[in-house]
VOGU-3710 file (C-alpha; in Angstrom, 3 decimals, decimal comma):
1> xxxxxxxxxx> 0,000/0,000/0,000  1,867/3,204/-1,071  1,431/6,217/1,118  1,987/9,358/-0,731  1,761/13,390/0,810  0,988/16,167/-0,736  1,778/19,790/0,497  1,201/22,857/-1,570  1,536/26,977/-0,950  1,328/29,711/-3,769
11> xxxxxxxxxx> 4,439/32,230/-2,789  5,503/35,613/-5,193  3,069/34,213/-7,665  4,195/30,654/-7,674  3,615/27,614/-7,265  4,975/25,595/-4,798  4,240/22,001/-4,169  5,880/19,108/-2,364  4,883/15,512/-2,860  6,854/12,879/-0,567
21> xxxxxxxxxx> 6,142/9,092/-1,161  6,732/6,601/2,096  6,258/3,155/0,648  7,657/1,683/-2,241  10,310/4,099/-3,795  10,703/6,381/-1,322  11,358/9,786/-2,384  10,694/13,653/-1,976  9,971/15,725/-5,031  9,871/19,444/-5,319
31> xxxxxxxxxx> 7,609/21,472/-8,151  7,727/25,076/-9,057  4,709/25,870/-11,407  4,101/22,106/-11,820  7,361/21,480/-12,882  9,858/19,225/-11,314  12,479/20,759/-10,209  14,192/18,715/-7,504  13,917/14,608/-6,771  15,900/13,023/-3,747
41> xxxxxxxxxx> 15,546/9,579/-2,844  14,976/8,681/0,654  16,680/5,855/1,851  16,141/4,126/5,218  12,571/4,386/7,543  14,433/6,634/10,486  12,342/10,205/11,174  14,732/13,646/8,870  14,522/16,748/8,057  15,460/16,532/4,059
51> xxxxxxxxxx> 16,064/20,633/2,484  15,040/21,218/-1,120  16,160/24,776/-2,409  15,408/26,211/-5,712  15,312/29,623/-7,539  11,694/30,525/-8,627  11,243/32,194/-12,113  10,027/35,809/-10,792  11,867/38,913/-11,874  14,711/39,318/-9,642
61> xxxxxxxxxx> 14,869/35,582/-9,535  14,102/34,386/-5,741  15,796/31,391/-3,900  13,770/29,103/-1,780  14,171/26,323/0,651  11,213/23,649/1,165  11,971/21,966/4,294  10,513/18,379/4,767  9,880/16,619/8,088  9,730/12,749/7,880
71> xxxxxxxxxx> 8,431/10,223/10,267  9,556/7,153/11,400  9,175/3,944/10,252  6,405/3,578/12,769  4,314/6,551/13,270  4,251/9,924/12,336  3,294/12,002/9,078  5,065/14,145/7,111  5,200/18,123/7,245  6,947/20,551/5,416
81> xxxxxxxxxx> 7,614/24,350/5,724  8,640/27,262/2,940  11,816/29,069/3,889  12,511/32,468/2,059  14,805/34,796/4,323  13,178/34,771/7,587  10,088/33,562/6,553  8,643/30,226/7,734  5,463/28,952/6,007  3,709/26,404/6,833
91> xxxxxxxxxx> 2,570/24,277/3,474  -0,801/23,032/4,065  -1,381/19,233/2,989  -3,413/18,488/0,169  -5,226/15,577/-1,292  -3,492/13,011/-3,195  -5,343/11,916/-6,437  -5,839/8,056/-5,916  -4,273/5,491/-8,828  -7,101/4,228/-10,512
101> xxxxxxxxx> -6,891/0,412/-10,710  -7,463/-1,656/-13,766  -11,445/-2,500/-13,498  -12,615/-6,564/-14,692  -13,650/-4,804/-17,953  -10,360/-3,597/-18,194  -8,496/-7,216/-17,801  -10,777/-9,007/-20,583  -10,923/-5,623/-22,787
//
C-alpha cells in the first residue's frame, strides 16, 4: 500500500508544491509551477529533516528552501515548511489523487 503526501503553498506568484512518497520508492519531489524541479531519494525508515532549495522564475529571480519533516518507520506524518529569508510557512497538505486500478472490464478488454 503506497502512502503518498501532498503539500502545496502559492508564494511571489508561484507555485509551490511538495509531494513525498513513504512506501515503495521512497522519495521527496519538489515542483515550481508544476514542474519538477528537484527529486531526492529517501533511503532508510528513520524520522529527517530533508532541504530542497530552488530559484523561482520571478523577476529578480528568488531562492527558496522547502523543508521536509519525515516520520519514522512507525508513526508519524510528514510536514513541510517554505523558507525564504526569515520567513517560515507552513505548506498546508493536500489531497493526493488516488491510482485508478485496472477494473474486470479492463483485464478481458
Amino acid at each position: 500500500m503506497s502512502r503518498e503526501y501532498h503539500f502545496h503553498r502559492e508564494h511571489a506568484h508561484c507555485s509551490v508544491t511538495v509531494g513525498v512518497r513513504l512506501a515503495g520508492t521512497r522519495e521527496v519531489e519538489l515542483l515550481v509551477d508544476g514542474k519538477e524541479v528537484v527529486v531526492e531519494p529517501v533511503h532508510g525508515h528513520h524520522a529527517e529533516r530533508r532541504s530542497l532549495a530552488t530559484t523561482l522564475p520571478t523577476d529578480p529571480p528568488r531562492t527558496i528552501t522547502v523543508e521536509v519533516e519525515l516520520p519514522g518507520a512507525i508513526r508519524g506524518l510528514p510536514s513541510a515548511t517554505l523558507v525564504d529569508g526569515d520567513a517560515r510557512l507552513p505548506m498546508p497538505p493536500r489531497d493526493v489523487p488516488h491510482r485508478a486500478r485496472p477494473t474486470e472490464a479492463s483485464w478481458y478488454g
